[in-house]
N, C-alpha and C positions, 0 to 999 in steps of 0.2 A: 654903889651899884654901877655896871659899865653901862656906857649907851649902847641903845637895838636901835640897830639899823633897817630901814625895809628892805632892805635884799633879806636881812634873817628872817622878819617876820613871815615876810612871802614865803620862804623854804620851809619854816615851821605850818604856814598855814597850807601848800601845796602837800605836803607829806601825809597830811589827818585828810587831804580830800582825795576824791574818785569819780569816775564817771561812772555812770552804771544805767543799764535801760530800762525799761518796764516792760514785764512780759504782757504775753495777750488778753491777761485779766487785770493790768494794770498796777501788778503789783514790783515793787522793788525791794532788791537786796542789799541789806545797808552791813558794808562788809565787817568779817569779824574783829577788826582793827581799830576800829571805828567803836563798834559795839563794845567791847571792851575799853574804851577812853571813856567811853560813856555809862560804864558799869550795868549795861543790860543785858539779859539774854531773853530766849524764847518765853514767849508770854507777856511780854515788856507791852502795857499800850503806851500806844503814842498820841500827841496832838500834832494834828496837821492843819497850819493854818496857810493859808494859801496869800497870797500877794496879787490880785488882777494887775493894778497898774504897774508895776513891776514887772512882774511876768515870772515869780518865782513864790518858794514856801518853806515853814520853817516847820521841821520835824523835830517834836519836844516828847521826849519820853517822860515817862508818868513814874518817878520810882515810887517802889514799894514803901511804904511808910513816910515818904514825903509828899507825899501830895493826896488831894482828897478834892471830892466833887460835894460842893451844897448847893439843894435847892432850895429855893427862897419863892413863898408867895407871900405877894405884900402890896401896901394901899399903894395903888396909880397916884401918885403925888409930884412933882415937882420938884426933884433935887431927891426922894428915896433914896437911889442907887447909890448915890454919891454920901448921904448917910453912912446908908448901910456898909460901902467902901473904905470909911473912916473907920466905923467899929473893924473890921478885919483889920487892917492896917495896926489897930491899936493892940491886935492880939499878936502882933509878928505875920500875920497869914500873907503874903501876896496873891494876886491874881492873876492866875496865865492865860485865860481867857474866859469870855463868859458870855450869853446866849438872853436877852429877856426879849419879854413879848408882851401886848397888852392882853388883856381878857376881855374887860371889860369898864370901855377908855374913865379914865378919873376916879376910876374905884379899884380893880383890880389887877393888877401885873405877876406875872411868874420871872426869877432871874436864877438860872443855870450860870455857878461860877466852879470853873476846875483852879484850884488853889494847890501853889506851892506852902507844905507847912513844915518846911526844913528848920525856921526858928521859932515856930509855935511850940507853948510849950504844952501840950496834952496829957498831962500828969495830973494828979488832982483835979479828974474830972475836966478836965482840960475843954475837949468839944461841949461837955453838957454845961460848963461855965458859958460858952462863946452860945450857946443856942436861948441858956436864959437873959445873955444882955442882950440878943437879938429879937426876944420876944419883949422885951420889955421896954427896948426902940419905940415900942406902940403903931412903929412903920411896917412888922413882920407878924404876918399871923399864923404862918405855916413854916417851918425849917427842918430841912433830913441831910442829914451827911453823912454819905458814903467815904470810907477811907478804900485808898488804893493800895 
């Protein structure tokens, strides 16, 4: 393989970007160009996850079949999440981002996670395999997965 130089890089990275502004309801147009490197079209949702200290955000489209949202209630424990982070990991699933909160501190937590499941394998029962090792954690007493 030859060497990349960054002048290349730059020209490849300056060519895929754009400026573009936000009309008066704040919303933006992410150009057709764009949208197709990225295999979306209309209806596509997206994550938008914002950067304060930076001052910038990263727009993650949701594809169809790759990805999926599970909600999870489960014991307010101490290291849970991070459990629970392990089982998915162990099933291929990653995580693009995810939301918890307490309910009711030491006993009960809810954890909103939007998951990449590009190498999950959901055949043979796939999700309802990953919901019974999730209840069987004894960390999870509640699991719903919505596919995208």
């Amino acid at each position: 393989m030859g060497k990349v130089w960054a002048q290349d890089v730059q020209v490849l990275y300056m060519r895929n970007s754009n400026i573009v502004k936000l009309d008066s309801k704040g919303r933006i147009l992410i150009p057709i160009h764009i949208r197709d490197m990225l295999k979306t079209d209309e209806g596509t949702e997206v994550v938008i996850i914002p950067d304060k200290k930076n001052a910038h955000m990263k727009v993650l489209p949701l594809v169809n079949g790759k990805t999926a949202e599970i909600k999870l209630l489960l014991n307010d424990l101490p290291g849970s999440l991070a459990n629970i982070a392990n089982i998915l990991s162990e099933h291929d699933i990653d995580i693009i981002m995810s939301e918890s909160r307490t309910l009711a501190k030491g006993r009960l937590a809810e954890w909103d996670v939007i998951v990449d499941t590009s190498n999950f394998n959901n055949g043979n029962n796939g999700f309802e395999n990953l919901k019974e090792r999730l209840l069987n954690s004894k960390l999870v007493k509640n699991v719903e997965v919505v596919r995208k």
